[in-house]
C-alpha positions as CSV (number, residue, x, y, z in Angstrom):
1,X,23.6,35.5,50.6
2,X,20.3,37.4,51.0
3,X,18.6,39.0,48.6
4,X,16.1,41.0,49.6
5,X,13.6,43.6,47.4
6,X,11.8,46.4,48.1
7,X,8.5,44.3,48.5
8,X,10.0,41.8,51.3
9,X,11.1,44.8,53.0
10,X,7.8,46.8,53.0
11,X,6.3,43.8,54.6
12,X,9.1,43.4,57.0
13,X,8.6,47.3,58.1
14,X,4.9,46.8,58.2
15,X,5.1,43.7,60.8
16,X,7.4,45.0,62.9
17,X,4.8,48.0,63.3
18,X,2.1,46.5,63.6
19,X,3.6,43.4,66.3
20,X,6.2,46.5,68.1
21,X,4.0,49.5,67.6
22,X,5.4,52.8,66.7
23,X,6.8,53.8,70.0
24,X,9.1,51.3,70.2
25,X,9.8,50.7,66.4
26,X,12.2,53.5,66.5
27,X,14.1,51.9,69.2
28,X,14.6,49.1,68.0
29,X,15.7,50.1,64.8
30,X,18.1,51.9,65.9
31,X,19.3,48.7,68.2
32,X,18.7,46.5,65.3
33,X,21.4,48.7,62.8
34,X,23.6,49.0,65.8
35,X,23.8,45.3,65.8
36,X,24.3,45.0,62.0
37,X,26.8,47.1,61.9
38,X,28.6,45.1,64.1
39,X,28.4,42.6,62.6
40,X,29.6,43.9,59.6
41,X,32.7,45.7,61.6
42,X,33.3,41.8,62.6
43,X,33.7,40.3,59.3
44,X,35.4,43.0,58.0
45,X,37.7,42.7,60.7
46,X,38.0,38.8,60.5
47,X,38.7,38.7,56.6
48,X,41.6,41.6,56.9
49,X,43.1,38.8,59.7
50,X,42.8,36.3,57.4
51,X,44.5,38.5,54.3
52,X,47.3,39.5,56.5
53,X,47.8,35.7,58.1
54,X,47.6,34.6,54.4
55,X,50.3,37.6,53.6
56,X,52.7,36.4,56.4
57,X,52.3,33.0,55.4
58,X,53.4,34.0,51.5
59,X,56.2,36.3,53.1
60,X,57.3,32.8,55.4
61,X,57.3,30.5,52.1
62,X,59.6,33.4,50.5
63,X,61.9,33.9,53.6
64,X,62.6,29.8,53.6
65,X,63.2,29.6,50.0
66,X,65.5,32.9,50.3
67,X,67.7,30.9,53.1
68,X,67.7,27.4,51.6
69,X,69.3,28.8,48.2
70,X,71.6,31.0,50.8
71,X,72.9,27.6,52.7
72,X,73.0,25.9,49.3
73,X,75.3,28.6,47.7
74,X,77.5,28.6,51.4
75,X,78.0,25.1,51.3
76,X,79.2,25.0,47.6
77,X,81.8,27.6,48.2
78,X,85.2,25.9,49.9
79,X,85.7,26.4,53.5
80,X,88.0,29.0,54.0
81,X,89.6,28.6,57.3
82,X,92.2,31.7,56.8
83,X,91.6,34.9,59.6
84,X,90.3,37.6,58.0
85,X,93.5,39.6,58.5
86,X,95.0,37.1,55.7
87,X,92.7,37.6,53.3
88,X,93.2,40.9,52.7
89,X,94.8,42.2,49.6
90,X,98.7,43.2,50.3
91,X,99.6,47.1,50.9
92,X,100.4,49.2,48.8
93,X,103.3,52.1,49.4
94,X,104.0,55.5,47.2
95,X,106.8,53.9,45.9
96,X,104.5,51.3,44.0
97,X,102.5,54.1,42.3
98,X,105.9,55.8,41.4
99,X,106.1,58.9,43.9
100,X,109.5,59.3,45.5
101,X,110.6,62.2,48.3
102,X,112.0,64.5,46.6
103,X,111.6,67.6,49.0
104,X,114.4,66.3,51.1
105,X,112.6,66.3,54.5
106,X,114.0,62.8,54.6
107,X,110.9,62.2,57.1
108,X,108.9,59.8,54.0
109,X,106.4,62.5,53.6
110,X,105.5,64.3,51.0
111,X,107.1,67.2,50.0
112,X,104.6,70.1,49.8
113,X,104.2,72.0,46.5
114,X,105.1,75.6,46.6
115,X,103.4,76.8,42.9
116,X,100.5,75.1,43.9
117,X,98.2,78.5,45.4
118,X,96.3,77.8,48.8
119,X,93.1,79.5,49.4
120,X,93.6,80.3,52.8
121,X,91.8,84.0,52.5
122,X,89.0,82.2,50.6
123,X,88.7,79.0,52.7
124,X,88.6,81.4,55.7
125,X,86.0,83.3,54.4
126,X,83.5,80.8,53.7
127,X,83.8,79.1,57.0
128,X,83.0,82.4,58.2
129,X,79.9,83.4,56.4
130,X,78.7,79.6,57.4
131,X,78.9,80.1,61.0
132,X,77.5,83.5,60.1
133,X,74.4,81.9,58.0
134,X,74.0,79.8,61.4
135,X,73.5,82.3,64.2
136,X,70.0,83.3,64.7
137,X,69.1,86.0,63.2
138,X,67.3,89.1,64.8
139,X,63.9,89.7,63.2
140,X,62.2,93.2,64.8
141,X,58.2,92.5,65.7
142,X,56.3,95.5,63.2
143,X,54.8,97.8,65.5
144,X,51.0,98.2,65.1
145,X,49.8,101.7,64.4
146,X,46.5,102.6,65.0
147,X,44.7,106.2,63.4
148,X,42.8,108.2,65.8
149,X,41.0,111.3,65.1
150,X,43.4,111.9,62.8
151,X,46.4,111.2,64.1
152,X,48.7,108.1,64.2
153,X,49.9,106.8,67.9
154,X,52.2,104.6,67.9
């Protein structure tokens, strides 16, 4: 855009002394970079706008193309006008995996293995020391002790 060297800007600093003066050259430098910067801030601001409309845009061409294929692959498939109860697959009972009551409750449930051990002690246990890891623990404040003439007080 501009281009300016050193020698325009030498002659620049010198005319603005000699038409301002040097009381109120500082001044109006000061107002002068105030200005540009600005200015600057502005077209900053502007051309991030711009990125991020351009970004939305780009994110809106993706998001239309994402749905079109989405209606196009729902309208291929066959209306299916079955509640969704129906379409589930069909139950399955213990007796279709090949386990059978043989513990005699004659209640359908099953019967409960005697050699198999239960941890009860050790199940115990740990939910124990977790409700023990989360009380709060008590941490004592250190007491300061300070040496005078030779002795410690506490």
């Amino acid at each position: 855009m501009f281009e300016l060297g050193f020698s325009e800007l030498l002659l620049t600093g010198i005319v603005a002394l000699v038409v301002l003066g040097p009381e109120r050259l500082p001044k109006v430098a000061r107002t002068a970079g105030q200005w540009l910067g600005k200015i600057r801030r502005f077209a900053a601001d502007m051309k991030g706008e711009f990125g991020r409309q351009i970004e939305a845009a780009e994110l809106r061409e993706v998001k239309d193309g994402v749905e079109s294929a989405v209606r196009g692959v729902q309208e291929s498939l066959p209306d299916i006008q079955m509640p969704a109860w129906e379409r589930l697959p069909p139950q399955r009972t213990p007796a279709d995996f090949g386990i059978t009551d043989t513990g005699g409750s004659g209640q359908g449930g099953a019967a409960y293995d005697h050699s198999a051990p239960v941890h009860l002690f050790t199940l115990r246990r740990r939910a124990m020391n977790r409700r023990r890891d989360l009380r709060p623990r008590f941490h004592p404040r250190p007491q300061l002790r300070a040496r005078r003439r030779g002795r410690l007080k506490k």
